[in-house]
C-alpha positions in Angstrom: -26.8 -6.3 4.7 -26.8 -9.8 6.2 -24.6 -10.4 9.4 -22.6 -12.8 7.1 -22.1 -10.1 4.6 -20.8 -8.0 7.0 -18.0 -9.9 8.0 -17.1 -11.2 4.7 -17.1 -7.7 4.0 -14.5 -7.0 7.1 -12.8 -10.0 6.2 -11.8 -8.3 2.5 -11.2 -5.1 4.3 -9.0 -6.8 6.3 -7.1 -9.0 3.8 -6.6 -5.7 1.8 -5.3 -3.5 4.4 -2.3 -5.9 4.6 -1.2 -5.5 1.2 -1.4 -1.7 1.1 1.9 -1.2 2.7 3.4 -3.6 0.0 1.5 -1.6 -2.9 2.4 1.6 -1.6 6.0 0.9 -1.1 6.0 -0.4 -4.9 4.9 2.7 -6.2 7.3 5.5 -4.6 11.0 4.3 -6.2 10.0 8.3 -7.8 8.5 10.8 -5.8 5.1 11.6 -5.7 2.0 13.3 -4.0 -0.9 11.7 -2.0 -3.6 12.2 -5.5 -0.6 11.0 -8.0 -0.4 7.9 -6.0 -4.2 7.2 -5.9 -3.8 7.2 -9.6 -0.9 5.4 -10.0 -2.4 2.3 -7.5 -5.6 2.8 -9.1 -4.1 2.2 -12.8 -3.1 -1.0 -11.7 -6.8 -2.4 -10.4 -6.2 -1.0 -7.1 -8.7 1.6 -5.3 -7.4 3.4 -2.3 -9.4 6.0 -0.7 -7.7 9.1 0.7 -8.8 8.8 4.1 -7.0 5.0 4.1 -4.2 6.7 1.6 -2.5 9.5 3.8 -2.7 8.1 7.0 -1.1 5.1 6.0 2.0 7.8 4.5 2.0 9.7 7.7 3.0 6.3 9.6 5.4 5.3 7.0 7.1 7.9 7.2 7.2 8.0 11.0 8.8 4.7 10.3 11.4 6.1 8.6 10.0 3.7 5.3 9.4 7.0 3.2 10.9 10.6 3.3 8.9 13.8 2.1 9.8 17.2 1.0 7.2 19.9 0.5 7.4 21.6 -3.0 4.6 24.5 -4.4 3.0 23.3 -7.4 0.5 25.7 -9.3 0.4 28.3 -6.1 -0.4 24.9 -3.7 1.9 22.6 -1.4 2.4 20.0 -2.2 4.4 17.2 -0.2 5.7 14.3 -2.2 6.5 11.3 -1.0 9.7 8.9 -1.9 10.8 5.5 -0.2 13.5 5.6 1.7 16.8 3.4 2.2 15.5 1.9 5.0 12.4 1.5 3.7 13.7 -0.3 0.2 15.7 -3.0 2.6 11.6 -3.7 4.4 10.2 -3.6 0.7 12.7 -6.3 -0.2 11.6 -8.3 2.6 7.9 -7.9 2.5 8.3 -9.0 -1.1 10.4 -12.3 -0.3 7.0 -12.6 2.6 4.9 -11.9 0.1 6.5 -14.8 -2.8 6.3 -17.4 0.2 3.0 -16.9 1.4 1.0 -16.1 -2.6 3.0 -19.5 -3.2 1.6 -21.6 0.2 -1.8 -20.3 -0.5 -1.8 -20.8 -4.2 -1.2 -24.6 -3.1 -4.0 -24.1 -0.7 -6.4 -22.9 -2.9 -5.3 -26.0 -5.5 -5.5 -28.3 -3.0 -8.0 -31.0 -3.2 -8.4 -31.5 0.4 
C-alpha cells in the first residue's frame, strides 16, 4: 500500500468515525444488543465492526447518551442498549449539525471553484 493510500485510507477512517455516534444514536429509539445493532446499521449500507461497535456504547453510556439493562436471552446475557433523555436532546442537535454542514459541503462539492 502506497504512503498516499495510507492516508486516504485514515482520512475515510477518520471521516467515518465522526458519524458513528450520529448512526448509533439513530438506531436505539428501541432497545437493543451490541450484534442486533451491527445488523440494524449494516442494513442500511453501514459496516461497523465490533471492536469499533462496543466501545463506542461503553462511552455513550458513560455519557449518560444511552442507558442499558442486562436481560438473559437463550441461557446468555445479554445487555441492551436504549438512548436516553439526555441523549435524544444531543441526537437532536447533532442532527441540526449534521443538516448545516451535509448542506455547506454539498455547496462545496457543487461548487465550480
Amino acid at each position: 500500500m502506497s504512503e498516499q493510500d495510507k492516508v486516504l485510507l485514515n482520512a475515510i477512517q477518520e471521516m467515518r468515525r465522526g458519524t458513528l455516534v450520529l448512526a448509533v444514536l439513530l438506531q436505539l429509539d428501541e432497545p437493543q444488543y451490541g450484534y442486533s445493532l451491527i445488523e440494524a446499521l449494516a442494513s442500511k449500507g453501514l459496516t461497523i465492526e465490533q471492536n469499533t461497535l462496543y466501545p463506542l456504547m461503553r462511552r455513550l453510556e458513560k455519557m449518560e447518551l444511552l442507558e442499558s439493562t442486562w436481560q438473559l436471552e437463550e441461557n446468555r446475557p445479554r445487555r441492551y442498549y436504549q438512548i436516553s433523555e439526555h441523549g435524544r436532546n444531543f441526537r437532536e442537535n447533532l442532527k441540526s449539525e449534521w443538516s448545516e454542514l451535509t448542506n455547506v459541503m454539498t455547496r462545496l462539492l457543487h461548487s465550480e471553484n
